[in-house]
N, C-alpha and C positions, 0 to 999 in steps of 0.2 A: 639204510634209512628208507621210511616210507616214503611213497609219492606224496602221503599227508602234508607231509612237514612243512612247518610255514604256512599253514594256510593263504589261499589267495587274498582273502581280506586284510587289511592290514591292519592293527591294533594300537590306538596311538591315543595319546593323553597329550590335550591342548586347554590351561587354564587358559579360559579368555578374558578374567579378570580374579583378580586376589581378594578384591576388597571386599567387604561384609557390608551392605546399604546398611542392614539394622545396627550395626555398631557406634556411627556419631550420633543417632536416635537416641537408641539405649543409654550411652553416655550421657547427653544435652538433659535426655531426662532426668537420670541422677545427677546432672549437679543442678536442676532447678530444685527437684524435691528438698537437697541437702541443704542447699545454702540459703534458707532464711534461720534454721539452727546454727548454722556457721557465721554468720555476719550477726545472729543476734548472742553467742556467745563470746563475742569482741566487748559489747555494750553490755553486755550485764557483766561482766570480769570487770570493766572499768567503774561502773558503778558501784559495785560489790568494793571494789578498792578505795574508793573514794571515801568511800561510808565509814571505813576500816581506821582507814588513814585518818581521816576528821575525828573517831574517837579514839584514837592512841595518840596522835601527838598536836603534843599541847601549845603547838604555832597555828592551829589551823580551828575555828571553832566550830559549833557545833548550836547552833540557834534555837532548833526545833528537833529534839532528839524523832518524835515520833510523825512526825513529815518526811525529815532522812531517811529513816528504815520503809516509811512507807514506800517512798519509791524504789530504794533497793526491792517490794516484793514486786512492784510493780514489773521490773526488769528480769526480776526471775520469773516471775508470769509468763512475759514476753518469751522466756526461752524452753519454758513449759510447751509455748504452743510452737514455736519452732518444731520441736521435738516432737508432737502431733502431727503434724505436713509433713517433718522427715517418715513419720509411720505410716501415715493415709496422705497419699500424693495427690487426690481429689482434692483435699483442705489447702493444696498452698494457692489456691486463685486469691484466698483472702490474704494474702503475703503482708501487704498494706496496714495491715491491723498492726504487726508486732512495730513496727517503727512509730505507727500514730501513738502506740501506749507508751513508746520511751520518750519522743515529747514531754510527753504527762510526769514521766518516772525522772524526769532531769529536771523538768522545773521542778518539782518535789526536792529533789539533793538539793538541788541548787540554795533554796527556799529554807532547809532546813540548816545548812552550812554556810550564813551569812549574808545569802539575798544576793545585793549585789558586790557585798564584798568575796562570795564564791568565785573557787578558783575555778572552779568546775564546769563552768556554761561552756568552754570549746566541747566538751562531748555532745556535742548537740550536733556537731557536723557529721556525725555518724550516722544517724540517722534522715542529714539531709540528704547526702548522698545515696545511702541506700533508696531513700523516693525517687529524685531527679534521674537515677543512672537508669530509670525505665523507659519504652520509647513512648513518648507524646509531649506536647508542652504543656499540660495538664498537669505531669509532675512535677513542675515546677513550681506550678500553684502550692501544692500539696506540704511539699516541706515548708514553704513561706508563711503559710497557716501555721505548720506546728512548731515553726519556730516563734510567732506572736504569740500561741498557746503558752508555750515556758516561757516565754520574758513577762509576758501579762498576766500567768498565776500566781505569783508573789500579790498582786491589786486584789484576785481574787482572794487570797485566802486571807487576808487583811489591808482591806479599801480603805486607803492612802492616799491622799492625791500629789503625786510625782512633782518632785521638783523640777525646774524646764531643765535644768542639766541632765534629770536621768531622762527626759522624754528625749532630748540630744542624740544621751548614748543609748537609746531602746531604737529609735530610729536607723540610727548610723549602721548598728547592729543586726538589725531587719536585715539593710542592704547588703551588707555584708555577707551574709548566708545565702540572702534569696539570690546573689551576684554567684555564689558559690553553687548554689542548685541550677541555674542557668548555664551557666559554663559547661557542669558535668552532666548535664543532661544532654547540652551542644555534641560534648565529647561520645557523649554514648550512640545519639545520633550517627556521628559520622562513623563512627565503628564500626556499625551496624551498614551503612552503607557499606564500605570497606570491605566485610565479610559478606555480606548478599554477593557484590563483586565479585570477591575473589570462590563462592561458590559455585557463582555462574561461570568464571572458565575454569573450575573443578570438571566441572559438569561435562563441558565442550570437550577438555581435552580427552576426560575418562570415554565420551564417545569418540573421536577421534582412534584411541589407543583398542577398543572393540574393535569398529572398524579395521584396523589396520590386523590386529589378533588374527579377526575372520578372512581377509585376505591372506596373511602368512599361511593359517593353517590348510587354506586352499590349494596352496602350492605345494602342501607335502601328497606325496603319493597314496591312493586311498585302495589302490588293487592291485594285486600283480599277476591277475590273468593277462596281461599283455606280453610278459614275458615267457621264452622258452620252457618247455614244458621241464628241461632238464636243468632249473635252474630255480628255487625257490626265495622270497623275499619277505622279510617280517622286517618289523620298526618300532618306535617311540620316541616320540620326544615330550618332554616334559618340561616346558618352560620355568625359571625362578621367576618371571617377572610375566606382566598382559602378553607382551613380546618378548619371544626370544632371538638369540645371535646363533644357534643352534638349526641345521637344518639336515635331513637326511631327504635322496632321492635316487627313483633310477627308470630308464628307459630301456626300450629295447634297440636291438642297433643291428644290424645288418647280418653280421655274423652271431650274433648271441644277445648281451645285453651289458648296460652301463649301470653301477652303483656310485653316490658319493656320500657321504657325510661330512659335514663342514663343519667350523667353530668360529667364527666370529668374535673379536674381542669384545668383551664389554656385552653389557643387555640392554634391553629397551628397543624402543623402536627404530635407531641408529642402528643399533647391530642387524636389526630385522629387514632392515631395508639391503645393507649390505651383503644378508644373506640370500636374500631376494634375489638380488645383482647375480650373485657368484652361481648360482643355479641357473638361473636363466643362460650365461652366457657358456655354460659347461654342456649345457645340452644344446649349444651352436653347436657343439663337436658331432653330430651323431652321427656321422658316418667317415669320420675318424678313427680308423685302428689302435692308434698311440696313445696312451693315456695320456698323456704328461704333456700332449697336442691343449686339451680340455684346461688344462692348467695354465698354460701357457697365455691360452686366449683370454682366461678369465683375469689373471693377473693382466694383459694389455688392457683389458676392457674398465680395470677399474682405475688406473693408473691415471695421477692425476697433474702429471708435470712439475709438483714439490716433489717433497721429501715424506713418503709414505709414512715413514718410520715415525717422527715428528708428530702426524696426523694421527697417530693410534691404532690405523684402520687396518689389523691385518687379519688374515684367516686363514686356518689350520682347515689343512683339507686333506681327507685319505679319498682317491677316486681309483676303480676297478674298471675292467672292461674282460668281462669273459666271455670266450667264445662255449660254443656248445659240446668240443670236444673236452671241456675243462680247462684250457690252459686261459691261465687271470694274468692280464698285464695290467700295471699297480702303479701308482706314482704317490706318494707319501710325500704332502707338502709341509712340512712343519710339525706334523700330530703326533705318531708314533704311539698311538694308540688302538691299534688294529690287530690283532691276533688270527690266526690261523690252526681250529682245531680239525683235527687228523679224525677220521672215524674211529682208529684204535686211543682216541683223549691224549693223544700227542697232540705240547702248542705248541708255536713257533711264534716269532712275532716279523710282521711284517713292517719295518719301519727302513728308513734314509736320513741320509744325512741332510735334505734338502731342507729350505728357510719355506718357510707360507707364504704364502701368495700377500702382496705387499712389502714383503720384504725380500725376499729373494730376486736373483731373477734369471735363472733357468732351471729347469727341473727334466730327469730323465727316466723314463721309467722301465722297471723288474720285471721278470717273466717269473713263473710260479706255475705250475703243475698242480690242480685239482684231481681227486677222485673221486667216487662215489661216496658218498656219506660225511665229505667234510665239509665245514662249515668255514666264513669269514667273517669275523663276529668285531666291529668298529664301535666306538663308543668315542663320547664328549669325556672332557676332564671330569664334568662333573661328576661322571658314574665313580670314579675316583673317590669323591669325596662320603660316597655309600660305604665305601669299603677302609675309611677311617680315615683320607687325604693325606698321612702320611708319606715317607720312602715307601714302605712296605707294601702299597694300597695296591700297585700295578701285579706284585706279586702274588697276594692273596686274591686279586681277583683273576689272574692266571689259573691260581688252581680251583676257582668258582667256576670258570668257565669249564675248566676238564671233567668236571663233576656231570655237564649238562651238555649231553646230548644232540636235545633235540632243541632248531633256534627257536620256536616258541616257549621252549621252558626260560631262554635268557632273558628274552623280554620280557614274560612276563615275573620273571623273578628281579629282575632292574626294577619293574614299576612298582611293585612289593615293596619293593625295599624304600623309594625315594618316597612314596606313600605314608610311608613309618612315621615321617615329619619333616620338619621344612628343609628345604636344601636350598643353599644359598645361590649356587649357579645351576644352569639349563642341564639338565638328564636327558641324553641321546644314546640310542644306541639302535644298530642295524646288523642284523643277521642276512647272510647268502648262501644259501647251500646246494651244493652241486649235488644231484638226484639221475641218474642215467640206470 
């Protein structure tokens, strides 16, 4: 292997947020455009039905044949222009219009199927509500108007003067709607509070979870000119989530140099915090020989006087410590996902029987012979789940690994692949190759 290998820069992929600003936009926009078509094809369908209904059966009459239909066109009008603002999104400021003209189009049914013996004035709350559920108290005026409109065009289209019982129930009725547009405009009101709210700590926390992103990925290694010259280091991690529970690192150390990669239960900023933890307290070890020293501490350090297990909190952790002459002392705390290729593409796997850190609680560690040109190639489950998550996945990426060389072709053929599309958990992986 070239002294190349691995370059000193490390290569790492840190989404610092998943989310798309333009996407609740884009959204909010299409369903304002849509929905004055959508809620004015409720009221023309019930209209249309009314009309139907009044002239096929014969319990229901029918006063003013060509009053009735007029307002059936009047409601189809209405959903004409719906369908215009759903086409030119410009046009729906004037939204207001299609509910004013079904007013007009229901006192019309109304008027034509019996006046006030019509079954048909509750459709009128359709288009109260559609006014009222805007924010101001102005729309509640609005429907109150259009509801005196339909009770008062019957006067106009043949002036009557009202007997005090129907002025009674024209009143009573008023209130009744206008008590209905009050309400629902109250309710839309507080919605809207509600949701302003709950955007404002969207907001907070999605800076918070930046913040924290921008720290995790601070703490991942960004060079490894500081290590032995006879000792090369590449990486990635690719979080599923703002934060991942995934962390790869490595120092130099007295005799040669430290590698670890960790796993974390679970994602989010819990696991990142505790991956945090488990590095910090690993590189206490730096002038510690003993791998399995580095583990040991980190596991006291996190240790919480319950019952770890109960708490969720534990971490898979593979930690190295090679000297310069190649020999790697290893302590596999739970992972078993660690390979060792041979420069002739012989693997082997380096894995123990030891529990991860939280749940165990001692761990001892391997001695292992490096040579020139072979690699320690570590990875998260997730990489697993590239290679199909099945049984078979540790095997076929076995013989992935024997395919490749050189550790910059691993990573960057892992971040290829996890690139391809979503991956549900953290993509880690860490190459080390011994160069003498």
């Amino acid at each position: 292997m070239s002294d190349t290998a691995g370059a000193t820069a490390t290569p790492r992929t840190w989404t610092v947020s998943a989310r798309e600003d333009t996407g609740p936009i884009v959204l909010g926009r299409i369903q304002t455009t849509w929905a004055p078509l959508a809620k004015q094809t409720v009221v023309a369908a019930l209209v249309v039905a009314a009309a139907m209904s009044s002239t096929v059966l014969p319990w229901l009459v029918v006063t003013d044949a060509p009053r009735m239909w007029t307002g059936v066109a009047l409601a189809v009008l209405g959903l004409v222009i719906g369908a215009v603002m759903a086409r030119w999104p410009g046009t729906a400021r004037a939204e207001l219009v299609v509910p004013a003209i079904d007013f007009i189009a229901i006192g019309l049914l109304r008027y034509g199927t019996g006046d006030t013996r019509s079954v048909f004035l509750a459709v009128v709350v359709l288009p109260v509500i559609w006014m009222a559920a805007r924010p101001g108290r102005r729309h509640i005026v609005y429907p109150l108007l259009g509801t005196c409109a339909t009770l008062l065009l019957p006067y106009v289209l043949a002036p009557t003067e009202p007997r005090p019982s129907e002025l009674v129930r024209l009143v009573f009725a008023v209130v009744v709607y206008g008590a209905t547009a009050a309400v629902t405009n109250e309710l839309a009101r507080q919605a809207d509070i509600r949701l302003s709210s709950a955007q404002r700590h969207r907001r907070v926390a999605e800076s918070e979870i930046d913040r924290a992103a921008l720290v995790q990925q601070s703490l991942l290694p960004t060079s490894a000119a500081s290590l032995p010259p006879e000792l090369r280091a590449t990486g990635v991690c690719i979080p599923a989530k703002a934060v991942g529970g995934d962390f790869y690192d490595w120092f130099p150390t007295p005799d040669g140099a430290a590698f670890t990669l960790g796993d974390v239960m679970g994602k989010g900023v819990g696991a990142g915090m505790i991956a945090a933890a488990v590095r910090s307290l690993i590189r206490s070890t730096v002038d510690e020989p003993d791998a399995a020293v580095a583990v040991r501490r980190a596991a006291a350090g996190l240790a919480t006087g319950t019952s770890d297990v109960t708490s969720a909190q534990f971490t898979t952790c593979f930690h190295v410590r090679i000297d310069r002459d190649g020999v790697a002392r290893w302590v596999d705390a739970g992972h078993g996902l660690t390979l060792l290729r041979r420069a002739d593409g012989a693997v082997q796997s380096l894995r123990s029987g030891h529990l991860p850190i939280g749940v165990g609680t001692s761990w001892s560690s391997e001695t292992t012979a490096m040579g020139p040109g072979d690699v320690i190639v570590s990875v998260s489950d997730g990489v697993l789940d590239l290679f199909g998550g099945d049984l078979d996945a540790l095997d076929r990426f076995e013989a992935w690994v024997a395919e490749r060389p050189h550790p910059q072709q691993l990573v960057d053929g892992v971040t290829e692949l996890a690139h391809r599309g979503e991956h549900p958990d953290d993509v880690t992986v860490l190459c080390v190759a011994y160069v003498r």
